[in-house]
C-alpha positions as CSV (number, residue, x, y, z in Angstrom):
1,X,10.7,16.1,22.3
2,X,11.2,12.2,21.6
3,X,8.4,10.7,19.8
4,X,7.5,7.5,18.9
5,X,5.5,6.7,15.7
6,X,3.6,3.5,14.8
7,X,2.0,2.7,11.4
8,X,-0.8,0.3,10.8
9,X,-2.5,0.1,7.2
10,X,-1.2,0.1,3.4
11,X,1.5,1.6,2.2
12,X,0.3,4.6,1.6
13,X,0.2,4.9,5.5
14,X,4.0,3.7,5.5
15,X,4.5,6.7,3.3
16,X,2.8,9.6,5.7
17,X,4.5,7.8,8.6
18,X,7.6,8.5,6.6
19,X,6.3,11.7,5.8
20,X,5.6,12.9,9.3
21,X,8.9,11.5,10.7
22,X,10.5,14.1,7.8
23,X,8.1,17.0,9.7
24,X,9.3,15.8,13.0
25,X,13.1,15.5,12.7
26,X,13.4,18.7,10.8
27,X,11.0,20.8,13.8
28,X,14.4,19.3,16.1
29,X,12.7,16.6,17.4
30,X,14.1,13.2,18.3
31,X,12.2,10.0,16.9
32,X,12.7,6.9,18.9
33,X,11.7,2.9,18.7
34,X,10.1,2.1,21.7
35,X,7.1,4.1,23.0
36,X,8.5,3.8,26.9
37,X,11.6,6.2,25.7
38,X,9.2,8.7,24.3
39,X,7.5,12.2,25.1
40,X,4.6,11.8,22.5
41,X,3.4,8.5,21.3
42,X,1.7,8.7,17.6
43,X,-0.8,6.1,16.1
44,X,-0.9,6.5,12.4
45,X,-4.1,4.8,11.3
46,X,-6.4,3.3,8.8
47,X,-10.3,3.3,8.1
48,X,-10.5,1.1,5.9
49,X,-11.5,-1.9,7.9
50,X,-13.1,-2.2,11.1
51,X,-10.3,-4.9,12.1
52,X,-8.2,-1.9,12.1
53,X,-9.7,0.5,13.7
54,X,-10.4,-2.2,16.3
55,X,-6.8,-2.9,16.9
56,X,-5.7,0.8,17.0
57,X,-8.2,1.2,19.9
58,X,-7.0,-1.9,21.8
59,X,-3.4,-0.4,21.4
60,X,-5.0,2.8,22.9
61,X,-5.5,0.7,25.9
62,X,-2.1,-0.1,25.8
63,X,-1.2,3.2,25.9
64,X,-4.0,4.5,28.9
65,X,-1.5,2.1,30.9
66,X,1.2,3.9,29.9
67,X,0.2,7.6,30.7
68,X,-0.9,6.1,34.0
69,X,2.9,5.4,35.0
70,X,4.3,9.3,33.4
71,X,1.2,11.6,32.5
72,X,2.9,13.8,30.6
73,X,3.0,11.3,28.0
74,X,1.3,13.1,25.0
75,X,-1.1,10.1,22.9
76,X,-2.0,11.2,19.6
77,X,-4.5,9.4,16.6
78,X,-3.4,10.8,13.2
79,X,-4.1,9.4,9.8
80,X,-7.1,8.3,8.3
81,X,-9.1,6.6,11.5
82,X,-8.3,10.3,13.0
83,X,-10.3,11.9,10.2
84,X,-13.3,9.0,10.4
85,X,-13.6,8.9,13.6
86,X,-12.6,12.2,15.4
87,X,-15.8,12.3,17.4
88,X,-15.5,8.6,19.2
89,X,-11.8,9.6,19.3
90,X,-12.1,13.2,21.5
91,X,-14.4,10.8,23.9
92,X,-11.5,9.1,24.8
93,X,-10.2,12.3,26.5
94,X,-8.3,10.6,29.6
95,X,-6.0,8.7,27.0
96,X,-5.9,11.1,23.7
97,X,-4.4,14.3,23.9
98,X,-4.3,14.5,20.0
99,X,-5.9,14.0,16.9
100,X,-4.5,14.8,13.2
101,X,-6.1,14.0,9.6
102,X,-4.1,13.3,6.8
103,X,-3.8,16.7,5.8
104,X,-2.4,18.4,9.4
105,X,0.7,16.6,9.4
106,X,3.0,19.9,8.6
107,X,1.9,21.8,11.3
108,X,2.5,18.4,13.4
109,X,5.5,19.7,15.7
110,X,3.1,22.7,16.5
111,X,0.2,20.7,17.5
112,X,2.5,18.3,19.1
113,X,3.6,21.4,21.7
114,X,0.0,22.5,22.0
115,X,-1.4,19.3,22.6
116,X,1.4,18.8,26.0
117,X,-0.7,21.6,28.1
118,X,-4.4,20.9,26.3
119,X,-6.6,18.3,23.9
120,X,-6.2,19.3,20.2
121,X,-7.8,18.4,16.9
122,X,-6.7,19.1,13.7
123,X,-8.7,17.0,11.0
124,X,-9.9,20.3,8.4
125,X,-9.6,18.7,5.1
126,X,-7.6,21.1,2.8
127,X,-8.1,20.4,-1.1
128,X,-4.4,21.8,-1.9
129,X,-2.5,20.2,0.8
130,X,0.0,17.5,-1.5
131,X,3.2,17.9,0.8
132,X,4.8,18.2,-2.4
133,X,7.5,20.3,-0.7
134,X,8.4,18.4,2.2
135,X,11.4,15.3,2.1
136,X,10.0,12.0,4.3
137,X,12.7,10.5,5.8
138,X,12.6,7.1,4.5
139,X,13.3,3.8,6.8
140,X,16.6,1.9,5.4
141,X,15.8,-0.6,2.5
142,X,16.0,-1.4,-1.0
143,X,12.4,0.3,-1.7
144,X,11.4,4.1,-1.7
145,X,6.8,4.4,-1.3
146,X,6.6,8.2,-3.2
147,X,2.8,9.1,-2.8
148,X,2.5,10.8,-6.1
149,X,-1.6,11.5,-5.6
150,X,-3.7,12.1,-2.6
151,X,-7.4,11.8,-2.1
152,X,-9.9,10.3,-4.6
153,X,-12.3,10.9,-6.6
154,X,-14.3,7.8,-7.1
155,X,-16.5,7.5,-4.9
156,X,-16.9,3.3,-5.0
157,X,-20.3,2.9,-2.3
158,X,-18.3,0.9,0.4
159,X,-15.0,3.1,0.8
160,X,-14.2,6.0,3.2
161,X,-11.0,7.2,1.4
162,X,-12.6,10.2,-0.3
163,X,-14.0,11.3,3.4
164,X,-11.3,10.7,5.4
165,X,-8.2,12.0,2.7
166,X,-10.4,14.4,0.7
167,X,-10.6,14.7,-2.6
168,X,-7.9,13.3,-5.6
169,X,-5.1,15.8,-6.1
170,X,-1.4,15.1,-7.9
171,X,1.8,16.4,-6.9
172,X,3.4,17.7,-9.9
173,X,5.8,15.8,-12.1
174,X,9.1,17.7,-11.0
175,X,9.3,17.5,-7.2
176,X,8.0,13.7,-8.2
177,X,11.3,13.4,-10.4
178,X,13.3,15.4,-7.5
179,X,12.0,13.3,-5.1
180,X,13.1,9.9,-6.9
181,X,16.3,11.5,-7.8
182,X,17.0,11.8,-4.4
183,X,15.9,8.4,-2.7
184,X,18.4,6.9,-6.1
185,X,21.5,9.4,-4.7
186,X,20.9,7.7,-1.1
187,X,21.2,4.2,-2.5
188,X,17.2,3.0,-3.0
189,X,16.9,1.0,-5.9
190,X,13.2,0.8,-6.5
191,X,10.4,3.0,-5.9
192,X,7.0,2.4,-5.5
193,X,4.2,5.3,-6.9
194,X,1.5,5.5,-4.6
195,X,-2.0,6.5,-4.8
196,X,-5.2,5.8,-4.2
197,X,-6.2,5.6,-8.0
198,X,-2.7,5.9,-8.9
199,X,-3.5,5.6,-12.7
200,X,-5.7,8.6,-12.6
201,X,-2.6,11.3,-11.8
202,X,-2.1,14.0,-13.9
203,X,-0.5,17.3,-14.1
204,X,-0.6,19.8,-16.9
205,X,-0.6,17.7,-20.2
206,X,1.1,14.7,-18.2
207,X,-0.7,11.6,-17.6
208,X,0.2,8.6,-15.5
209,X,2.1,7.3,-18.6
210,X,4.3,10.3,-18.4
211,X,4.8,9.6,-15.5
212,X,6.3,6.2,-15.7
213,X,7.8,7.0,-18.8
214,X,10.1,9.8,-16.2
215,X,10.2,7.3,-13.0
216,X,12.0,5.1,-15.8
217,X,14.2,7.5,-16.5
218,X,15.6,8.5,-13.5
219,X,19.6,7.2,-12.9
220,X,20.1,4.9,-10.4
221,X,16.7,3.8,-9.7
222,X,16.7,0.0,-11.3
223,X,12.9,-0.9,-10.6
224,X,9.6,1.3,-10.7
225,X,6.1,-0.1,-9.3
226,X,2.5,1.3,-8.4
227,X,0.0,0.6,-6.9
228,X,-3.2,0.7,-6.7
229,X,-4.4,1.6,-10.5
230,X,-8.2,1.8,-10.8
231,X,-9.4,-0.4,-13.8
232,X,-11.5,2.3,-15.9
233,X,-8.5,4.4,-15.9
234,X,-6.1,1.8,-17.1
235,X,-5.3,3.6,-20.7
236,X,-3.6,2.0,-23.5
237,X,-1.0,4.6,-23.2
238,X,-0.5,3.2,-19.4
239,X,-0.5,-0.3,-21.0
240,X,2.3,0.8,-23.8
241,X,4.5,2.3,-21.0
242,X,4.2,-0.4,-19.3
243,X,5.3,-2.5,-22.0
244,X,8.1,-0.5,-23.4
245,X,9.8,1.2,-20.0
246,X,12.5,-1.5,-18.8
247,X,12.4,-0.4,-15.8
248,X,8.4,-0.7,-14.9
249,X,8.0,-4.4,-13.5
250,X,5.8,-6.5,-15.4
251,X,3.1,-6.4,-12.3
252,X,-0.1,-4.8,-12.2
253,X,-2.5,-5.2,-8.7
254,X,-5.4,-4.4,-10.3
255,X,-8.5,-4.6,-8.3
256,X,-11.7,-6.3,-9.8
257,X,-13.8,-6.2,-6.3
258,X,-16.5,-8.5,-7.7
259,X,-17.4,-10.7,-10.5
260,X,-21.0,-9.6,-11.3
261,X,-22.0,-6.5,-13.1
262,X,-24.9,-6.1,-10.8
263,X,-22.4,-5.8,-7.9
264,X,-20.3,-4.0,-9.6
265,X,-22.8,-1.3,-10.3
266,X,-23.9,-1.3,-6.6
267,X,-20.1,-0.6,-6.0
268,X,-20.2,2.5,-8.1
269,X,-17.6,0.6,-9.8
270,X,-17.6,2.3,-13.0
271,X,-16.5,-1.0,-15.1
272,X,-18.4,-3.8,-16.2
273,X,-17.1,-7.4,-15.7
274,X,-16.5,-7.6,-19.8
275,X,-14.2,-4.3,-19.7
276,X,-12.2,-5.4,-16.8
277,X,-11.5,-8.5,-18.7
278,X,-10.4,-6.3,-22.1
279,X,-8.2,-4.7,-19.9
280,X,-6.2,-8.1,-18.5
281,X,-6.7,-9.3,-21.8
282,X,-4.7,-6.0,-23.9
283,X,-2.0,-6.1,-20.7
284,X,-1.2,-9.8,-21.4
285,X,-0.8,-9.0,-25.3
286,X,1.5,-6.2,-24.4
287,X,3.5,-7.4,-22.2
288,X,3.9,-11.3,-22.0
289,X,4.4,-13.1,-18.5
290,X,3.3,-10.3,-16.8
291,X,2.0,-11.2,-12.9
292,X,-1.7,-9.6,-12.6
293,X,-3.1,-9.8,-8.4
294,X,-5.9,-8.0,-7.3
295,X,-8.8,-7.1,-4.7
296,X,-12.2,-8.5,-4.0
297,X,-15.0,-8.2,-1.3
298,X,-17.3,-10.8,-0.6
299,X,-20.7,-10.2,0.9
300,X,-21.4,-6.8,-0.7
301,X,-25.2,-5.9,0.7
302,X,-27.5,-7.6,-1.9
303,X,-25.2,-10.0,-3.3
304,X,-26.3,-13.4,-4.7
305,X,-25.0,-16.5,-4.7
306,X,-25.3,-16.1,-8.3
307,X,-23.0,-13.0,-7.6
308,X,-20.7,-14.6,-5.7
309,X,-20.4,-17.4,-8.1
310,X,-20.1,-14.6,-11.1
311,X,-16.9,-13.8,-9.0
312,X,-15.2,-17.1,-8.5
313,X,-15.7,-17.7,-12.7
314,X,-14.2,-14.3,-13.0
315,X,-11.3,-15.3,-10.1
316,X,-10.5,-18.4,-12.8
317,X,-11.0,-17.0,-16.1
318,X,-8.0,-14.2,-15.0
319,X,-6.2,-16.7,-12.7
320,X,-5.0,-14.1,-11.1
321,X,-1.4,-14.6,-9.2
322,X,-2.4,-13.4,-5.9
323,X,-5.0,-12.1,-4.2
324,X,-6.0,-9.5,-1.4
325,X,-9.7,-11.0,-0.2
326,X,-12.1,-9.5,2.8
327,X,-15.5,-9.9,3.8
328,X,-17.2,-7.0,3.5
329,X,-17.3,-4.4,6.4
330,X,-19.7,-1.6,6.5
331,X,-17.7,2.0,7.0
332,X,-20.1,4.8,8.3
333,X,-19.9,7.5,6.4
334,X,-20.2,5.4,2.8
335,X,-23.2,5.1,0.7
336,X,-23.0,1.4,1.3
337,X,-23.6,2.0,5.0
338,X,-27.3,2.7,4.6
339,X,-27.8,-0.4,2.5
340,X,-29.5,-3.5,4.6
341,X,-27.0,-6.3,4.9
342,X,-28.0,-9.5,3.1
343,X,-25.3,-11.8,3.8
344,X,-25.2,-13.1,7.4
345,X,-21.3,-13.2,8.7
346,X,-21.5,-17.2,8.4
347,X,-21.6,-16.8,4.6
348,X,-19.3,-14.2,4.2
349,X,-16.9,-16.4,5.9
350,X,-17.6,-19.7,4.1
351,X,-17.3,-17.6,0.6
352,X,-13.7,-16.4,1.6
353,X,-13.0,-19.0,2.5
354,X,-13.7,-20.7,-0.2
355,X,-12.3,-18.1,-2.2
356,X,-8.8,-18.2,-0.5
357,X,-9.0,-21.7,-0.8
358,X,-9.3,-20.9,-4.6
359,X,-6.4,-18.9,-4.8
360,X,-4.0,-20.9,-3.1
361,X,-4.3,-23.5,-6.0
362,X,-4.1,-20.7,-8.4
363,X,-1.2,-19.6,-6.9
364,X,0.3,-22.6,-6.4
365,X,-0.1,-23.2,-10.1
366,X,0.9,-19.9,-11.1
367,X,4.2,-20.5,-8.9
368,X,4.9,-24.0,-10.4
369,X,5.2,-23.0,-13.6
370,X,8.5,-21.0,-12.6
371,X,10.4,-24.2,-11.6
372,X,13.8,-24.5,-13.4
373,X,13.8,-21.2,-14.5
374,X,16.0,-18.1,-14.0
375,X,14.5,-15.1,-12.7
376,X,16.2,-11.5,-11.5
377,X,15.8,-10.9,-7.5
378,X,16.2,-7.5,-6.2
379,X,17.8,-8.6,-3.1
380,X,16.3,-6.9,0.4
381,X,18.4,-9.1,2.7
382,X,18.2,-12.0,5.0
383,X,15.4,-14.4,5.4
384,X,13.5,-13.6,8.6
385,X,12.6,-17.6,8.7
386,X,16.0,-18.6,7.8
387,X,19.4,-16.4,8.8
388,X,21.3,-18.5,6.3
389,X,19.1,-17.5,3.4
390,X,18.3,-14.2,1.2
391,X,15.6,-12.6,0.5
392,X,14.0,-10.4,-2.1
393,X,11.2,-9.7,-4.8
394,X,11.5,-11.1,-8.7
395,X,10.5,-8.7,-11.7
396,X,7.1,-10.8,-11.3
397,X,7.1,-9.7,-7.4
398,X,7.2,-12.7,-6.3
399,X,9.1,-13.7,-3.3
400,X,12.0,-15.3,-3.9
401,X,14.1,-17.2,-1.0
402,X,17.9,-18.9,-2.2
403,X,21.3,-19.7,0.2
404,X,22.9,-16.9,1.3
405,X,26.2,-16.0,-1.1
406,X,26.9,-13.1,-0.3
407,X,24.6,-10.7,-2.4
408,X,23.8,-7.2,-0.3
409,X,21.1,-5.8,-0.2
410,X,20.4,-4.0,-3.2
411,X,21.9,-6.2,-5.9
412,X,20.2,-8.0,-8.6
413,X,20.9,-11.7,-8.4
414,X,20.5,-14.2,-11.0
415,X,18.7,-17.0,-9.4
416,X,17.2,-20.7,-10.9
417,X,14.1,-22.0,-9.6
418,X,14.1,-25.1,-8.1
419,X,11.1,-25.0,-5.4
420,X,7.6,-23.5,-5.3
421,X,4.8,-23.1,-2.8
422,X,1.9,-21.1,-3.4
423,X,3.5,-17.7,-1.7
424,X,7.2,-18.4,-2.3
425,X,9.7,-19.0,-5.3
426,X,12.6,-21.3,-3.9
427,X,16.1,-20.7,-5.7
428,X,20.1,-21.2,-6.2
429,X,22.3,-18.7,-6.8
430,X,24.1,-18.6,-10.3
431,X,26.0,-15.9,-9.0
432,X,29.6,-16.2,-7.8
433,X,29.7,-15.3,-4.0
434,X,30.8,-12.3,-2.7
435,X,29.4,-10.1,-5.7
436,X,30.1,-6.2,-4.5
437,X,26.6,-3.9,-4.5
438,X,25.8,-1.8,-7.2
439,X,25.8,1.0,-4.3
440,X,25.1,0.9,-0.7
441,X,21.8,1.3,0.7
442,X,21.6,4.2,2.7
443,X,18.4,5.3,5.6
């Protein structure tokens, strides 16, 4: 069977997509890049927005076209949306022969050979399910995603994850070692922890800082990020990890959400504004320069414009590098959903905007401060704007653009600053050209 497989959401999406191409290849069957070449088409989805799931059903349409012209074509929902919305989903039965939750992906080739003679659904929750055992098979690049924690336990008012991925469990700490050991031996040179509270694994006596303390031991691997860490469970033994492992980038995406206690508390949270701020202030002590972004939602149900103006004081006092902003959207299935909206749609969109607006001068300000300095890119390859320039991410993970000499991907580059927008560091090489690659980069 040929199947196709398309991804839409976070990383941690990226990484099941990854995960069920592993399933799929291994079960003999053929993965391909167009969906017109394929037997089974497979949307791997997200919840977490309703511009997502809006998209994913318009590709669905897409794909009602395509099972008109060869109706054996098998169309399958997996992923997060899959588990949310199963029921709207089965309606749909003249395009979708299949729907998977996060946690049916092993038995995927199965369902796949079931679903060619009838509809099937497999979206049962399982509490033990970690696909600790199972190798993805990772797309070519210099980064590995290894989803180190599924599920959460946190329960924040607005957000489907715990109901659409279960609840928080952690793979243990050796296959998590075996699995980075692995993506070093076929040439990846950073690796990216993934989970929904990443901060919050554990297994046995080991905490997240074990964890990163391991992750920085592993040979080969020259970079080690995470994301996303909840703020309550950002531990001075995280911080002192952080601080002492060469290898763990001096970034942190840490997600405040909102500026106002009162907000926060409606979030279910579980920080106030003044701990969050302890937090940023005891990761700046420990480790100077380090590049702090985070999360917020405008437009919560019941927030003020005092509120809103509690998180733009917040959104200076950090001066956060960058930024991941929404309106908020109300998921069913979350507590918030039951809560009267308050702030019409015309609001929410002034406050982002105003908000972006915001950030784009913080950033910009942030990114000027960089100019004539050096920084280390991990290069990823060529400029998709630009064939005659490189590409790649500083320690800071900040994108960093320079003339092309002859660095592969996978190398790190010595590079001055010389030009700054509010996205992009620009940069010379103080390389020579030609430099040979630590190792070569392998799929």
């Amino acid at each position: 069977m040929r199947v196709f497989l398309e991804t839409y959401g976070c990383q941690m999406n990226v990484a099941d997509s990854e995960l069920m191409a592993g399933v799929l290849q291994r079960a003999g069957m053929e993965l391909v890049e167009r969906p017109e070449d394929a037997d089974a088409v497979i949307l791997n989805t997200c919840a977490i927005r309703e511009n997502a799931e809006r998209r994913v059903l318009g590709r669905l349409g897409d794909y009602a076209h395509l099972k008109l012209a060869n109706p054996a074509l098998i169309v399958g929902v997996a992923g997060c949306m899959a588990q949310h919305l199963r029921g709207k989903l089965l309606e749909r039965k003249r395009v979708l022969d299949l729907v998977v939750g996060p946690d049916g992906y092993r038995a995927l080739p199965e369902l796949l050979r079931r679903a060619a003679g009838e509809p099937v659904a497999a979206v049962r929750l399982d509490r033990d399910e970690t696909y600790g055992d199972l190798e993805p098979r990772r797309e070519p690049g210099v980064r590995a995603w290894v989803t180190v924690q599924r599920g959460c336990d946190k329960f924040c008012t607005y957000c489907v994850v715990p109901f659409t991925r279960g609840r928080e469990r952690s793979l243990p700490l050796p296959d998590l070692v075996g699995q980075m050991e692995r993506a070093a031996a076929r040439g990846f040179r950073e690796v990216v922890l993934l989970g929904q509270t990443v901060n919050s694994w554990r297994h046995g006596e080991s905490d997240f800082a074990d964890l990163l303390r391991a992750a920085n031991d592993v040979d080969g691997i020259l970079r080690v990020r995470f994301t996303s860490p909840h703020p309550a469970d950002m531990t001075p033994r995280v911080i002192e990890a952080m601080a002492t492992c060469e290898r763990v980038m001096p970034h942190v995406h840490l997600p405040l959400q909102s500026g106002s206690d009162r907000v926060l508390e409606g979030m279910h949270r579980t920080y106030t504004r003044a701990q969050f701020m302890d937090v940023v202030a005891q990761l700046r002590a420990a480790i100077p320069g380090v590049a702090i972004s985070t999360d917020i939602i405008v437009g919560f149900p019941g927030e003020t414009e005092a509120d809103y103006q509690a998180t733009l004081e917040a959104y200076r006092e950090v001066h956060f590098d960058s930024g991941f902003l929404f309106k908020y959207s109300a998921r069913p299935d979350t507590r918030a959903f039951r809560l009267p909206e308050t702030v019409s749609e015309e609001e929410k969109g002034r406050r982002l905007t105003e908000l972006i607006d915001l950030q784009m001068a913080l950033s910009a300000e942030v990114n000027d401060r960089w100019l004539g300095r050096t920084v280390e890119v991990l290069v990823e390859g060529g400029s998709r704007r630009d064939g005659a320039q490189l590409h790649g991410k500083s320690r800071e993970f900040k994108t960093v653009v320079f003339a092309d000499d002859g660095s592969p991907a996978g190398r790190l580059a010595r590079v001055r600053v010389v030009g700054a927008t509010a996205i992009t560091l620009i940069g010379e090489s103080l390389d020579a050209p030609g430099a040979q690659p630590l190792v070569s980069i392998g799929g």
